[in-house]
C-alpha positions in Angstrom: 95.1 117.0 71.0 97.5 120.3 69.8 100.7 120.1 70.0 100.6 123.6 71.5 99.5 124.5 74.6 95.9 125.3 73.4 95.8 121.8 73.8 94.6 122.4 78.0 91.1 122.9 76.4 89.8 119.3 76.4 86.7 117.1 75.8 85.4 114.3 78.5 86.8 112.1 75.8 90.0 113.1 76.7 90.1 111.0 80.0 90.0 108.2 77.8 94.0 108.7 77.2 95.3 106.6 80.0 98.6 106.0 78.3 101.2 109.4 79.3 104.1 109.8 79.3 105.8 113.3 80.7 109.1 114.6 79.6 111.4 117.1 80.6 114.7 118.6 82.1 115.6 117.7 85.7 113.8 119.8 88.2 111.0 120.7 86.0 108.5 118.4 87.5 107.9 115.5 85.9 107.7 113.4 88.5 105.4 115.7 90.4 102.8 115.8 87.5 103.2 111.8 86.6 101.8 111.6 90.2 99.0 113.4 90.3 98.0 112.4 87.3 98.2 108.7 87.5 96.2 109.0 90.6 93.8 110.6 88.9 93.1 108.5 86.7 94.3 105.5 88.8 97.1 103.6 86.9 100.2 103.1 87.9 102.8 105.3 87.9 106.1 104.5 86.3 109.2 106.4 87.3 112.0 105.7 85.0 114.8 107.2 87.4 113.7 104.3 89.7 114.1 101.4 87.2 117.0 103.2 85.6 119.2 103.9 89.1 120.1 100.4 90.7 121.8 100.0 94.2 125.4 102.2 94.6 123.8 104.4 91.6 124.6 101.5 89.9 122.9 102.2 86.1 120.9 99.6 84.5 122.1 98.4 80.7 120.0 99.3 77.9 118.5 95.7 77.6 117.5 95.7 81.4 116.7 99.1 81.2 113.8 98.3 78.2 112.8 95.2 79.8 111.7 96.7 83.0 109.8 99.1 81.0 108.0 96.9 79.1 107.2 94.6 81.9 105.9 98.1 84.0 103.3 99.2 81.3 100.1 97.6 81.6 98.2 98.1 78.1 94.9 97.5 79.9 95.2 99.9 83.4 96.8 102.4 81.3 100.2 103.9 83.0 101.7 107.5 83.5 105.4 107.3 82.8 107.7 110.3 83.7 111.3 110.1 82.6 113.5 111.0 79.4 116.2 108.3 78.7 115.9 108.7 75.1 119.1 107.1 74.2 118.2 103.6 75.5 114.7 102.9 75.2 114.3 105.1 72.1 110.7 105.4 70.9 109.5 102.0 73.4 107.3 104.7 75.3 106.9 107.2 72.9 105.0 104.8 70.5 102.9 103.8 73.1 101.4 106.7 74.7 98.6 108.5 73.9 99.2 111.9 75.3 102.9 112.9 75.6 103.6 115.9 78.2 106.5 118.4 77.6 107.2 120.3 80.5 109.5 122.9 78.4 109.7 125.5 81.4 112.1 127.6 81.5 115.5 126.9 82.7 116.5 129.2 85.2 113.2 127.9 87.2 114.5 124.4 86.6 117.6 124.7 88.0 115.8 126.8 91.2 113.5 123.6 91.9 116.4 121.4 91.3 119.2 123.2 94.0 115.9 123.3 96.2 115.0 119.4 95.7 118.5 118.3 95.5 119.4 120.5 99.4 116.8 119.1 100.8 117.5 115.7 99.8 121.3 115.9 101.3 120.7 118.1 104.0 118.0 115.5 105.2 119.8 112.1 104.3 116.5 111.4 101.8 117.2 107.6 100.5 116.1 107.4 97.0 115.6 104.4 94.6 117.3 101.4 95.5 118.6 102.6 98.5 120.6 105.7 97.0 121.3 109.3 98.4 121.8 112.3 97.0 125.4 114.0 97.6 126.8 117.3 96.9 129.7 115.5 94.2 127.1 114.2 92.7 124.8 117.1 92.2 128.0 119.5 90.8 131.6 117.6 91.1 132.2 117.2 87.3 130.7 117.2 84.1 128.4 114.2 83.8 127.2 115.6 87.4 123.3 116.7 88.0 123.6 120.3 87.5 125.8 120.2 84.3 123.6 117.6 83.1 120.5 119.7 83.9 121.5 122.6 81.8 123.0 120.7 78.6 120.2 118.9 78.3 117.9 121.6 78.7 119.1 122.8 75.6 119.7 119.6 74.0 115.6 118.7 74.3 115.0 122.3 72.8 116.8 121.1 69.5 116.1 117.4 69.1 112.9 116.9 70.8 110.5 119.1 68.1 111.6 116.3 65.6 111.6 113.5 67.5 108.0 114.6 68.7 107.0 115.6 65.7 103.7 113.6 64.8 103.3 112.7 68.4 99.7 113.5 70.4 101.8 116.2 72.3 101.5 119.0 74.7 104.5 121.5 75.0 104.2 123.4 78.6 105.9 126.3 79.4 104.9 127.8 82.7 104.0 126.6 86.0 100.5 128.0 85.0 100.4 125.9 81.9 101.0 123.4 83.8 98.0 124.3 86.0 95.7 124.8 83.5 96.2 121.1 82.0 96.1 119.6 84.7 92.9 121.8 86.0 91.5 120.9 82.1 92.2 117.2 82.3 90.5 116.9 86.0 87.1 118.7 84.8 87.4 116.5 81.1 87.6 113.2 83.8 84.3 114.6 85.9 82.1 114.0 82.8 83.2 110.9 82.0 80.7 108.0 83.6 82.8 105.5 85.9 81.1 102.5 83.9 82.6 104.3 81.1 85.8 104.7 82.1 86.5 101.2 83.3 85.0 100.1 79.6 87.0 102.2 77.6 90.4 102.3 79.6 90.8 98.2 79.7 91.2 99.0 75.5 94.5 98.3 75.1 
Protein backbone atom coordinates (compact mmCIF):
# COMPACT_ATOMS: atom_id res chain seq x y z
CA UNK A 1 0.00 0.00 0.00
CA UNK A 2 1.44 3.99 -0.67
CA UNK A 3 2.43 5.83 1.75
CA UNK A 4 0.48 8.64 0.11
CA UNK A 5 -2.89 8.99 -0.08
CA UNK A 6 -3.12 7.30 -3.63
CA UNK A 7 -3.02 4.53 -1.46
CA UNK A 8 -7.45 4.68 -1.20
CA UNK A 9 -7.23 2.78 -4.56
CA UNK A 10 -7.15 -0.85 -3.26
CA UNK A 11 -7.28 -4.56 -4.37
CA UNK A 12 -9.88 -7.24 -2.69
CA UNK A 13 -6.57 -8.38 -1.31
CA UNK A 14 -6.50 -5.51 0.73
CA UNK A 15 -9.17 -6.81 3.21
CA UNK A 16 -6.80 -9.27 4.11
CA UNK A 17 -4.91 -6.53 6.36
CA UNK A 18 -6.79 -7.13 9.57
CA UNK A 19 -3.97 -5.68 11.72
CA UNK A 20 -4.59 -1.31 11.84
CA UNK A 21 -3.64 0.74 13.71
CA UNK A 22 -4.86 4.68 13.31
CA UNK A 23 -2.88 7.61 14.47
CA UNK A 24 -3.42 11.07 14.99
CA UNK A 25 -3.95 14.39 16.95
CA UNK A 26 -6.85 14.64 19.41
CA UNK A 27 -10.06 15.46 17.71
CA UNK A 28 -9.12 14.19 14.42
CA UNK A 29 -11.00 10.99 14.51
CA UNK A 30 -9.31 8.22 15.24
CA UNK A 31 -11.49 6.73 17.35
CA UNK A 32 -14.43 7.32 14.94
CA UNK A 33 -12.55 5.51 12.04
CA UNK A 34 -11.04 2.51 14.45
CA UNK A 35 -14.85 1.90 14.82
CA UNK A 36 -16.09 1.60 11.77
CA UNK A 37 -13.53 -0.16 10.59
CA UNK A 38 -13.14 -2.84 13.03
CA UNK A 39 -16.73 -3.53 12.50
CA UNK A 40 -16.19 -3.89 9.26
CA UNK A 41 -14.04 -6.28 9.23
CA UNK A 42 -15.16 -7.70 12.64
CA UNK A 43 -12.23 -7.61 15.07
CA UNK A 44 -11.98 -6.02 18.03
CA UNK A 45 -11.41 -2.69 18.49
CA UNK A 46 -8.70 -1.41 20.80
CA UNK A 47 -8.91 2.04 22.26
CA UNK A 48 -5.71 2.95 23.86
CA UNK A 49 -7.23 6.10 25.78
CA UNK A 50 -9.26 3.36 27.50
CA UNK A 51 -6.43 1.14 28.72
CA UNK A 52 -4.16 4.11 29.10
CA UNK A 53 -6.79 6.40 31.53
CA UNK A 54 -7.48 4.38 34.82
CA UNK A 55 -10.14 5.39 37.54
CA UNK A 56 -9.62 9.41 38.89
CA UNK A 57 -7.64 9.86 35.35
CA UNK A 58 -5.38 7.87 37.04
CA UNK A 59 -2.52 6.99 34.06
CA UNK A 60 -1.31 3.55 33.64
CA UNK A 61 2.82 2.98 33.97
CA UNK A 62 4.57 2.15 30.90
CA UNK A 63 4.87 -1.66 31.89
CA UNK A 64 0.97 -1.89 32.48
CA UNK A 65 0.41 0.25 29.79
CA UNK A 66 2.35 -2.45 27.16
CA UNK A 67 0.96 -5.32 28.89
CA UNK A 68 -2.62 -4.52 28.38
CA UNK A 69 -1.77 -3.98 24.85
CA UNK A 70 -0.27 -6.96 24.19
CA UNK A 71 -2.87 -9.04 26.02
CA UNK A 72 -5.68 -6.82 23.68
CA UNK A 73 -4.21 -7.82 20.21
CA UNK A 74 -5.36 -11.03 19.07
CA UNK A 75 -2.83 -12.13 16.08
CA UNK A 76 -5.53 -14.48 14.74
CA UNK A 77 -9.07 -12.06 14.73
CA UNK A 78 -6.92 -9.32 13.70
CA UNK A 79 -7.59 -5.92 15.78
CA UNK A 80 -7.99 -2.10 14.86
CA UNK A 81 -6.12 -0.06 17.38
CA UNK A 82 -6.55 3.75 17.53
CA UNK A 83 -4.28 5.75 19.82
CA UNK A 84 -0.78 7.42 19.73
CA UNK A 85 1.18 6.89 23.05
CA UNK A 86 4.42 6.64 21.33
CA UNK A 87 6.55 7.33 24.27
CA UNK A 88 5.53 4.15 26.16
CA UNK A 89 4.78 1.37 24.00
CA UNK A 90 7.19 2.56 21.27
CA UNK A 91 7.00 0.46 18.13
CA UNK A 92 4.81 -2.64 20.17
CA UNK A 93 1.86 -1.70 17.71
CA UNK A 94 3.65 -0.21 15.02
CA UNK A 95 5.58 -3.51 14.24
CA UNK A 96 2.56 -5.29 14.31
CA UNK A 97 0.16 -3.82 12.03
CA UNK A 98 -0.26 -4.21 8.65
CA UNK A 99 -1.86 -1.01 7.55
CA UNK A 100 -1.01 2.08 9.66
CA UNK A 101 -3.65 5.13 9.24
CA UNK A 102 -2.49 8.85 9.66
CA UNK A 103 -5.21 11.07 10.02
CA UNK A 104 -2.85 14.23 9.32
CA UNK A 105 -5.93 16.73 8.95
CA UNK A 106 -5.55 19.86 9.46
CA UNK A 107 -5.42 21.54 12.74
CA UNK A 108 -7.75 24.15 13.00
CA UNK A 109 -10.51 21.30 12.03
CA UNK A 110 -8.97 19.32 14.93
CA UNK A 111 -9.30 21.60 17.46
CA UNK A 112 -13.18 22.49 15.97
CA UNK A 113 -14.18 18.62 16.59
CA UNK A 114 -12.34 18.59 19.73
CA UNK A 115 -14.14 22.01 21.54
CA UNK A 116 -17.34 20.26 19.95
CA UNK A 117 -16.55 16.65 21.46
CA UNK A 118 -15.04 17.93 24.59
CA UNK A 119 -18.69 20.56 25.26
CA UNK A 120 -20.66 17.96 24.75
CA UNK A 121 -18.99 15.66 27.00
CA UNK A 122 -19.18 18.35 30.09
CA UNK A 123 -22.19 19.89 29.25
CA UNK A 124 -23.83 16.32 29.31
CA UNK A 125 -21.87 14.71 32.37
CA UNK A 126 -20.61 11.90 29.51
CA UNK A 127 -18.65 9.19 31.93
CA UNK A 128 -15.72 8.05 30.00
CA UNK A 129 -13.21 5.10 30.54
CA UNK A 130 -13.03 3.89 33.87
CA UNK A 131 -15.56 5.88 35.16
CA UNK A 132 -13.93 9.42 34.23
CA UNK A 133 -15.51 12.77 33.04
CA UNK A 134 -14.46 15.39 31.07
CA UNK A 135 -14.13 18.94 32.82
CA UNK A 136 -13.43 22.33 31.57
CA UNK A 137 -9.64 22.43 33.86
CA UNK A 138 -8.98 19.62 32.19
CA UNK A 139 -9.71 20.45 28.72
CA UNK A 140 -7.67 24.15 29.00
CA UNK A 141 -6.44 24.90 32.84
CA UNK A 142 -2.62 24.59 32.13
CA UNK A 143 -0.21 23.33 30.03
CA UNK A 144 -0.25 19.57 30.03
CA UNK A 145 -4.19 20.24 29.57
CA UNK A 146 -6.19 18.82 26.34
CA UNK A 147 -6.20 21.73 24.21
CA UNK A 148 -2.47 22.67 24.71
CA UNK A 149 -1.75 19.18 24.27
CA UNK A 150 -3.83 18.97 21.07
CA UNK A 151 -1.91 21.69 19.28
CA UNK A 152 1.79 20.85 20.39
CA UNK A 153 1.46 17.65 19.40
CA UNK A 154 -0.09 18.43 16.21
CA UNK A 155 2.99 19.77 15.21
CA UNK A 156 5.16 17.44 17.07
CA UNK A 157 3.67 14.25 14.81
CA UNK A 158 4.27 16.55 11.65
CA UNK A 159 8.17 16.44 12.49
CA UNK A 160 8.76 13.04 14.08
CA UNK A 161 6.26 10.83 12.69
CA UNK A 162 7.62 10.85 8.72
CA UNK A 163 10.71 9.12 10.32
CA UNK A 164 9.32 7.09 12.68
CA UNK A 165 6.86 5.87 9.88
CA UNK A 166 9.18 5.71 7.41
CA UNK A 167 9.20 1.99 5.99
CA UNK A 168 5.84 1.40 7.54
CA UNK A 169 2.62 0.08 5.13
CA UNK A 170 1.13 3.61 5.74
CA UNK A 171 -1.57 5.97 4.67
CA UNK A 172 -1.23 9.79 5.41
CA UNK A 173 -4.91 11.37 5.29
CA UNK A 174 -5.45 14.84 5.04
CA UNK A 175 -9.07 15.68 4.59
CA UNK A 176 -12.34 14.60 5.84
CA UNK A 177 -12.76 13.47 2.16
CA UNK A 178 -9.65 11.42 2.27
CA UNK A 179 -10.77 9.96 4.88
CA UNK A 180 -13.97 9.08 2.93
CA UNK A 181 -12.53 7.81 0.19
CA UNK A 182 -10.40 5.03 2.16
CA UNK A 183 -12.76 4.12 4.00
CA UNK A 184 -15.41 4.07 0.84
CA UNK A 185 -12.09 2.05 -0.99
CA UNK A 186 -11.49 -0.38 1.77
CA UNK A 187 -15.47 -1.33 2.04
CA UNK A 188 -15.84 -2.10 -1.92
CA UNK A 189 -11.95 -4.03 -1.63
CA UNK A 190 -13.90 -6.21 1.46
CA UNK A 191 -17.15 -6.88 -1.02
CA UNK A 192 -14.90 -9.03 -3.36
CA UNK A 193 -13.33 -10.89 -0.95
CA UNK A 194 -15.31 -14.54 -0.46
CA UNK A 195 -16.39 -14.93 3.39
CA UNK A 196 -14.62 -18.58 3.31
CA UNK A 197 -11.81 -16.51 2.27
CA UNK A 198 -11.72 -14.16 4.72
CA UNK A 199 -12.13 -16.32 7.69
CA UNK A 200 -9.01 -18.46 6.04
CA UNK A 201 -6.76 -15.79 5.50
CA UNK A 202 -7.44 -13.47 8.56
CA UNK A 203 -6.85 -16.43 11.33
CA UNK A 204 -2.90 -15.97 9.68
CA UNK A 205 -1.28 -14.52 12.27
Amino acid sequence: MSSATRGVSLEASAFMRRRILIKGTSGAGKTTLAARVAALLGVPHVELDALQHGPNWRQASEAALRAAVEAALDPERGWVVDGNYDSKLGRLVLDRAEVVVWLDLPLGLALWRLARRTTRRILFRETLWNGNRESLRDALGGWDALFPWAVRSHFRHRREWPEQLAGAPLVRLRSTQEVEDWFAAFSAASAQVPVSRISREGSKP
